[in-house]
C-alpha positions in Angstrom: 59.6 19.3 66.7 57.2 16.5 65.7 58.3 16.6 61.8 62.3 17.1 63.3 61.4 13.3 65.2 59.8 11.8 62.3 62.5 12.9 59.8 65.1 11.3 62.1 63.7 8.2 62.4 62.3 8.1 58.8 66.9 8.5 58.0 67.4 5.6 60.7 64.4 3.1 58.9 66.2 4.4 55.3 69.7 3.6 56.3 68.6 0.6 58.3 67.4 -1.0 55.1 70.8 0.3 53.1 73.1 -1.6 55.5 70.7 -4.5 55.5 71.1 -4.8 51.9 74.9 -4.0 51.9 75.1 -7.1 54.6 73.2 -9.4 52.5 75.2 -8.3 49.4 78.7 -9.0 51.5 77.2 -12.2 53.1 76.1 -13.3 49.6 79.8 -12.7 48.2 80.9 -14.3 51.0 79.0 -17.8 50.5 79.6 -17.4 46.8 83.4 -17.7 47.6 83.3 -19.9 49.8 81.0 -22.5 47.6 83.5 -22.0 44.8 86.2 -23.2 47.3 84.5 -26.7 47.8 85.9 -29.4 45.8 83.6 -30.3 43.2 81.1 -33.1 43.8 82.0 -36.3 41.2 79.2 -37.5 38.6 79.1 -41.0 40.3 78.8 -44.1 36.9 75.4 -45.4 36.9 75.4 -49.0 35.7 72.7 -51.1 33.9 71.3 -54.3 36.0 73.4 -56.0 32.9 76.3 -54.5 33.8 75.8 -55.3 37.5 75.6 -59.1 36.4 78.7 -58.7 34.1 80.6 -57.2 37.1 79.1 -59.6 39.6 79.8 -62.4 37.8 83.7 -62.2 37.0 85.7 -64.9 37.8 89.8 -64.5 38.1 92.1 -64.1 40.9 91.0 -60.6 41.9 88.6 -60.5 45.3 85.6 -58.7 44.1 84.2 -56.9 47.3 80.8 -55.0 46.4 78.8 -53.8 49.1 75.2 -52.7 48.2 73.7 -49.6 50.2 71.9 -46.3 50.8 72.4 -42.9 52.1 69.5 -43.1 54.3 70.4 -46.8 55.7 72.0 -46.5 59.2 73.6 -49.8 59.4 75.4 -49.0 55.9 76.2 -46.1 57.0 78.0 -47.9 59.9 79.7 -50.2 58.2 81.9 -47.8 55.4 84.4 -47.2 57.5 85.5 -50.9 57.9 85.3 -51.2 54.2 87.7 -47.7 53.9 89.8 -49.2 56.4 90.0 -52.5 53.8 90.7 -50.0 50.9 93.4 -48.6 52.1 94.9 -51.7 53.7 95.2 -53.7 50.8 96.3 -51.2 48.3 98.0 -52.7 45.4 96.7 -56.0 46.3 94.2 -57.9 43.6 91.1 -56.5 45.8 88.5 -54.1 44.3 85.9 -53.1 46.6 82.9 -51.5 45.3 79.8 -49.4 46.5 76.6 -49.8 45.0 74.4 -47.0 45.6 70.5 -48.2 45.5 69.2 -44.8 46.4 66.0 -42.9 44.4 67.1 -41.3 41.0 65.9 -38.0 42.5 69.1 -37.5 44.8 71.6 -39.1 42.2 72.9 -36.0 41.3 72.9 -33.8 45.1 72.4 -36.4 48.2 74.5 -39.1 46.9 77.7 -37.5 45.2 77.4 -35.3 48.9 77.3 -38.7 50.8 79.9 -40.3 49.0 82.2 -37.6 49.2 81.7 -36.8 52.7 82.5 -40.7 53.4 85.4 -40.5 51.4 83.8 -43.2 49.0 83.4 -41.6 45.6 86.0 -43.2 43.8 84.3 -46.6 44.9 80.9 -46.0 44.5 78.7 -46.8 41.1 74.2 -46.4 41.2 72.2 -48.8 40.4 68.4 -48.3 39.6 66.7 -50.5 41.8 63.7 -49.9 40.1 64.9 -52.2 37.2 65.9 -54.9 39.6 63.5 -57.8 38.9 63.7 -61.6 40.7 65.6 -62.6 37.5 68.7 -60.5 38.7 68.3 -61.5 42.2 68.0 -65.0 40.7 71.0 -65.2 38.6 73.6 -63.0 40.9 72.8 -64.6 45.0 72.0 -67.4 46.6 70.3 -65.3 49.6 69.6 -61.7 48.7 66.4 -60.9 46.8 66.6 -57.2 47.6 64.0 -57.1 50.5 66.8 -55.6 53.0 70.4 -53.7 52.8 72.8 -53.5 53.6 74.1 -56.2 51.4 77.7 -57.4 50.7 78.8 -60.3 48.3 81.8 -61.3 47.6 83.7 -63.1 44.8 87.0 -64.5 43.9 87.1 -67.2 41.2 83.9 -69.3 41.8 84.3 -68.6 45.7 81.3 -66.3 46.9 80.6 -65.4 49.9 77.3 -63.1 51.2 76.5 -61.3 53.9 72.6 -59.8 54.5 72.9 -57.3 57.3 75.5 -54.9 58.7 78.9 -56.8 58.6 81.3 -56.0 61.6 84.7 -55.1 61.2 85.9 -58.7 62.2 83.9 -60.2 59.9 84.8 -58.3 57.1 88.2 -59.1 57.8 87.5 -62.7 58.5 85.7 -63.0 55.4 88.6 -61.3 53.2 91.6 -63.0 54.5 90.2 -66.1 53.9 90.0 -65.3 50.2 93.1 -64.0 50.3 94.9 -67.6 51.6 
């Protein structure tokens, strides 16, 4: 009787482990399709602190809007849906509006495309080594910012600059835009 007991719960433990393994098998095939359904993550453009200053420093009738940020900063993060709202109101209109990612190189590649996407800012959105950042480039590009706080927004149109240290309200944003735009 003893060896009848032990044999049937020696065929439970064996078939236990088989469906186990079939599970993690189907629930493996399972994620595996449903990562391949995801829309693939964009290789964000890094650009040089040269390029930054190029960019920075153009001066024609479009309203450069750049607005300088992290994944990990709240009050950025609070702020990128005024900016989308700006995006999409002033399609076709001489307006670029650009995110400048200032997060670690580590999470270039997995946090920030994530982020980006999630927000629905990927198509806006450049990184910039902060690292390489030095007073000189503070120097040269603001007035105000040296770097010691984001978020950060600066604005240009011709020689007209405006810039904003600090989470910028939806108002302001606007405020500030239109009167570039008069």
């Amino acid at each position: 009787m003893k060896n009848i007991i032990l044999s049937a719960i020696l065929l439970f433990a064996v078939i236990g482990c088989q469906k186990k393994d079939s599970e993690k098998t189907a629930e493996t095939a399972d994620s595996l399709s449903h990562t391949e359904m995801l829309p693939a993550m964009k290789k964000l453009p890094l650009v040089s602190p040269s390029a930054a200053t190029a960019f920075l420093g153009k001066k024609n009738d479009t309203l450069y809007v750049t607005n300088f940020f992290a994944t990990w900063c709240g009050p950025c993060v609070k702020e990128i849906p005024h900016f989308k709202n700006k995006i999409e109101e002033l399609k076709g209109k001489p307006v670029k509006i650009t995110f400048v990612s200032l997060d670690q190189k580590d999470i270039w590649t997995t946090e920030v495309p994530r982020f980006t996407q999630e927000h629905g800012i990927q198509d806006y959105t450049v990184l910039l080594d902060g690292q390489l950042l030095d007073h000189n480039f503070f120097a040269s590009n603001f007035k105000e910012w040296d770097g010691g706080a984001i978020p950060f927004t600066f604005m240009r149109k011709g020689d007209k600059t405006d810039e904003t240290l600090g989470m910028i309200s939806e108002e302001q944003l606007n405020e500030k835009i239109n009167s570039f735009l008069k």
